[in-house]
N, C-alpha and C positions, 0 to 999 in steps of 0.2 A: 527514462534511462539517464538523463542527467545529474538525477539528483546523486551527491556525492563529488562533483565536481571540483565542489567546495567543500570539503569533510563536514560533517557534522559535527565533529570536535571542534573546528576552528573557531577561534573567537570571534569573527567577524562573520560566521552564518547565524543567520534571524530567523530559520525557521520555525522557530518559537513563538517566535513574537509575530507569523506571518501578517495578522490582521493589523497590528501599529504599524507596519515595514508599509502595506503597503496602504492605509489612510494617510502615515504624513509624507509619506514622498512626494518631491516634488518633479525632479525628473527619475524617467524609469528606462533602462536599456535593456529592449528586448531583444536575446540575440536566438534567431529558432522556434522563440516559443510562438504560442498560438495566439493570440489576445481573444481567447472564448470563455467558457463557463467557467472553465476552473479557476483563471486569474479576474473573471466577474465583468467579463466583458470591458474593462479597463472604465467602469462606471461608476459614480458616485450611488449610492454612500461608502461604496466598502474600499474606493480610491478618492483622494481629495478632488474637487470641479476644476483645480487650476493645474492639474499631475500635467504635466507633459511628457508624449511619446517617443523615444529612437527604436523605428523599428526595423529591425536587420536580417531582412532574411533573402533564402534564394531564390524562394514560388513568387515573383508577382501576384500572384492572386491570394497570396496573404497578408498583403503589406494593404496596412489601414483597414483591413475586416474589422466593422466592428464599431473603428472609432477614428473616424477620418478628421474630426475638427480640433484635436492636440495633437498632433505627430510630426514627427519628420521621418520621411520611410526613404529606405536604402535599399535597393537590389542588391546583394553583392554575397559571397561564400564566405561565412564568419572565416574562415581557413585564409581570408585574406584581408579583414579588417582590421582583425581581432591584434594582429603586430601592427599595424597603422595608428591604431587608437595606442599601444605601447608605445612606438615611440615617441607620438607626440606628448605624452602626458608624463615621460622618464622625468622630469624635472619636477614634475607638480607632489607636492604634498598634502595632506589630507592630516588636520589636526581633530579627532575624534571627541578631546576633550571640551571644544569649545561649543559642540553640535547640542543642541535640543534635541533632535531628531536623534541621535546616537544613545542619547540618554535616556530616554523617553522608548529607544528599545530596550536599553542592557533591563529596565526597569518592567516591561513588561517579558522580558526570559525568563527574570528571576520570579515574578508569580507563574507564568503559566507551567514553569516548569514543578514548583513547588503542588501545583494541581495537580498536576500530572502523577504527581510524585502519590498523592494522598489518595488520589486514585487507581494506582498500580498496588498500594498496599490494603486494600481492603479485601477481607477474608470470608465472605457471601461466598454460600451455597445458593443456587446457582451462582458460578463466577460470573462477573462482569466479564465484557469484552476487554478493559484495561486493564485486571489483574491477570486473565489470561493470557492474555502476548505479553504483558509486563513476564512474566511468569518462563513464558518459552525465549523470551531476549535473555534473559537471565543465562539461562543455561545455554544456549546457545555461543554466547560470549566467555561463556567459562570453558567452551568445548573449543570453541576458532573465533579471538579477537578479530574485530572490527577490522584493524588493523591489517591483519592476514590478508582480506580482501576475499576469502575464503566461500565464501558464501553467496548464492544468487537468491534473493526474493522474489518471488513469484506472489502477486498478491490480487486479490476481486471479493467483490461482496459492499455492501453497503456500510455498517459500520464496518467491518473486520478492514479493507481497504481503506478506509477513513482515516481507524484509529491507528492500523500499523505504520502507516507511513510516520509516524511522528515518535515511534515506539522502537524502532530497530534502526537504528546509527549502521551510516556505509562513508569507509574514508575512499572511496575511489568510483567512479560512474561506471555505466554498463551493468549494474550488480544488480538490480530490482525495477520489476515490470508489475504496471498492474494492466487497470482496463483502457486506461487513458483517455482522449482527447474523446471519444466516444462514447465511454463509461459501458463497453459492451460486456456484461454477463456472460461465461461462458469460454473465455478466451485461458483462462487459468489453464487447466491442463496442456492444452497447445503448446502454451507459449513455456513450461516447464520442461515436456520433449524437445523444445527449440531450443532453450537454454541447455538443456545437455549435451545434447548433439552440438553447441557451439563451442562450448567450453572441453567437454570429456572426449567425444567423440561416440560412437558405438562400440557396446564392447562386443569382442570379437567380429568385427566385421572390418576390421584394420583399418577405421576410419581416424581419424585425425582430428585435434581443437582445430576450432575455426578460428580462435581469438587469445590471444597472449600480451606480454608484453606492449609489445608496439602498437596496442590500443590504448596503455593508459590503464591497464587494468594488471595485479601481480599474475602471471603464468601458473601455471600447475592447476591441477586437478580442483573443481568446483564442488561443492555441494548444495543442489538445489532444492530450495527450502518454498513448498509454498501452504499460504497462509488463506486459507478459504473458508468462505459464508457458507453456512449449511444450502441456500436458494443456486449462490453461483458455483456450486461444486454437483448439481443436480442438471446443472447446462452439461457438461463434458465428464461427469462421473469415470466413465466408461473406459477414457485413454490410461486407466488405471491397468489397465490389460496389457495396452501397448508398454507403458514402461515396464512392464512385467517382463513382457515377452521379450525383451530388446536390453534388459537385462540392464538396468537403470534404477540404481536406488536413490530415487527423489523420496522425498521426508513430505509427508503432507498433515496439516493440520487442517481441522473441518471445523469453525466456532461453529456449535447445534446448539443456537435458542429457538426455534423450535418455527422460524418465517422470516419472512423481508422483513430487514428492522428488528424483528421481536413476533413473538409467539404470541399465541392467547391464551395458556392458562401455564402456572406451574406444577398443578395436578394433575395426574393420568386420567381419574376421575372427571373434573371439569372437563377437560379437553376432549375425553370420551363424548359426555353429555354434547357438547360444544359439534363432535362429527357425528352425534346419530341426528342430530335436528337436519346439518346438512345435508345427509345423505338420506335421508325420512322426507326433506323436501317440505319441514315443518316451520322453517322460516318465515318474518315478515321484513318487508319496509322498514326501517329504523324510523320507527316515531317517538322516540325514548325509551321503548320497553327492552330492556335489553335482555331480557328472559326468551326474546322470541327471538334473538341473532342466534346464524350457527357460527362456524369457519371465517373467521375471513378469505378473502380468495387469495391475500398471501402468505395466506399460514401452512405450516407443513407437518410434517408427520410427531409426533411424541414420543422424542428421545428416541430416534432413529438409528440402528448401529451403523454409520457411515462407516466405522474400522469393517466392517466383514467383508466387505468390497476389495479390499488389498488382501482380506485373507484367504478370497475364493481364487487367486491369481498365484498365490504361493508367496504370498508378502506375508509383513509384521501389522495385525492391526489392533490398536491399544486405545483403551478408556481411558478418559481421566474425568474426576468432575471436583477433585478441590485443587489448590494450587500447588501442596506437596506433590500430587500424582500427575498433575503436569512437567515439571519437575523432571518427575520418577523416567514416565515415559517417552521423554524430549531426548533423553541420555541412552535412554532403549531403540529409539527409535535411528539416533546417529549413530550406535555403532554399529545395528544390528545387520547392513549393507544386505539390505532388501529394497 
């Protein structure tokens, strides 16, 4: 939920360059965060051996997890360091231009964003997971800028989680939840009724946001947007009912390649052949033959209609499979207030 703290606009956020940001640092201030899997257990290689720790937070029992022999750890409520560390440092300047380490990121934003870029424009049937959310940010930003703060993401799934986080721009925190510290599958839908109900309230039941202004985030009305793996939309499917019923029009996108990661065939055919072995029970051992594999156990169904599930509830549910028609139904699906 922090991320946005710092815009994504701002010149001075690296989450482009995460992987240079955090090989050449030399000190890191952790204010909250975890020091676990996702920041790499603050371990070489993918942080320098000499990085040293400030870490800040309020659980004692998180301070030094992890990585007790570079740190210096502080108990204390960032709500009260966070102006200590201001005013001590009101004098100090920071000249950007003289830094390696500054340079050595603006230089790796400007490749990876250019990747990114060459990646968001390719025009594969099946879409890629990059042209796809490249595809629904597109429009999304041309329905309710960044800016507006308009929007909450709701995101899980292996790549779809992965890739969105670096693919949809938030200038303000609080706006985008995925699975987090946990990486639990399954929490998507939950946590999109939680977002409504924080933001909009219930309609008709005279409830009230729970969150405006004086969190740091613009007030008014949200639209919750979530962005789901065909594997982790198969954990909570179902609360598709509840926003139905409760009269809640969240926007749901389901990337369907076809299993965890990826699919096993892109013909109906193959993939056929591929579930009568499994379910024939005609399988062997992988000893190279790969004639005698069926299913893997995380592959899933072939081209599933995930939309029918919002249509059996009284929603809007829409295909799309090249990037126009994503597009097409990303604009259908905002304004349709289902």
């Amino acid at each position: 939920m922090g991320k946005g703290v710092l815009p994504d606009s701002h010149p001075l956020n690296t989450a482009s360059a995460r992987s240079t940001a955090l090989k050449e640092a030399d000190v890191v201030l952790l204010l909250g965060a975890r020091l676990n899997w996702i920041l790499h257990f603050g371990d070489p290689p993918k942080w320098s051996p000499t990085a040293k720790f400030i870490h800040v937070d309020i659980s004692a029992e998180e301070l030094g997890k992890n990585n007790l022999q570079n740190g210096v750890f502080i108990q204390v409520d960032i709500a009260t360091i966070i102006p200590q560390l201001l005013s001590h440092l009101q004098s100090w300047r920071y000249d950007p231009s003289t830094s390696p380490y500054t340079t050595h990121l603006s230089a790796a934003k400007e490749k990876n964003l250019l990747t990114a870029q060459k990646k968001a424009e390719e025009t594969s049937v099946p879409m890629t997971h990059s042209s796809a959310l490249a595809a629904i940010e597109r429009t999304l930003s041309s329905l309710s800028p960044p800016s507006d703060g308009a929007i909450v993401y709701v995101s899980e799934g292996a790549n779809t989680m992965d890739i969105s986080r670096s693919i949809f721009p938030l200038s303000y925190p609080r706006l985008r939840l995925d699975a987090g510290t946990h990486a639990t599958m399954g929490v998507g839908m939950g946590y999109a009724i939680a977002a409504h109900i924080a933001y909009n309230g219930i309609a008709g039941a005279g409830g009230e946001a729970l969150v405006g202004d004086s969190d740091g985030v613009p007030g008014g009305r949200k639209k919750v947007v979530c962005l789901e793996g065909d594997s982790a939309f198969g954990f909570s499917g179902m609360e598709v009912e509840t926003m139905s019923r409760l009269g809640m029009d969240v926007l749901i996108f389901v990337i369907n390649n076809g299993g965890v990661y990826f699919g096993d065939a892109d013909e109906e055919g193959e993939w056929s052949r591929l579930r009568d072995k499994t379910v024939g029970a005609q399988t062997e051992p992988d000893r190279g033959v790969s004639e005698n594999k069926g299913l893997r156990s995380t592959s899933l169904g072939f081209k599933t209609r995930y939309q029918d599930m919002a249509t059996m509830v009284g929603g809007l549910g829409l295909e799309a499979r090249t990037v126009e028609e994503v597009e097409e139904v990303t604009r259908k699906g905002w304004r349709s207030g289902k």
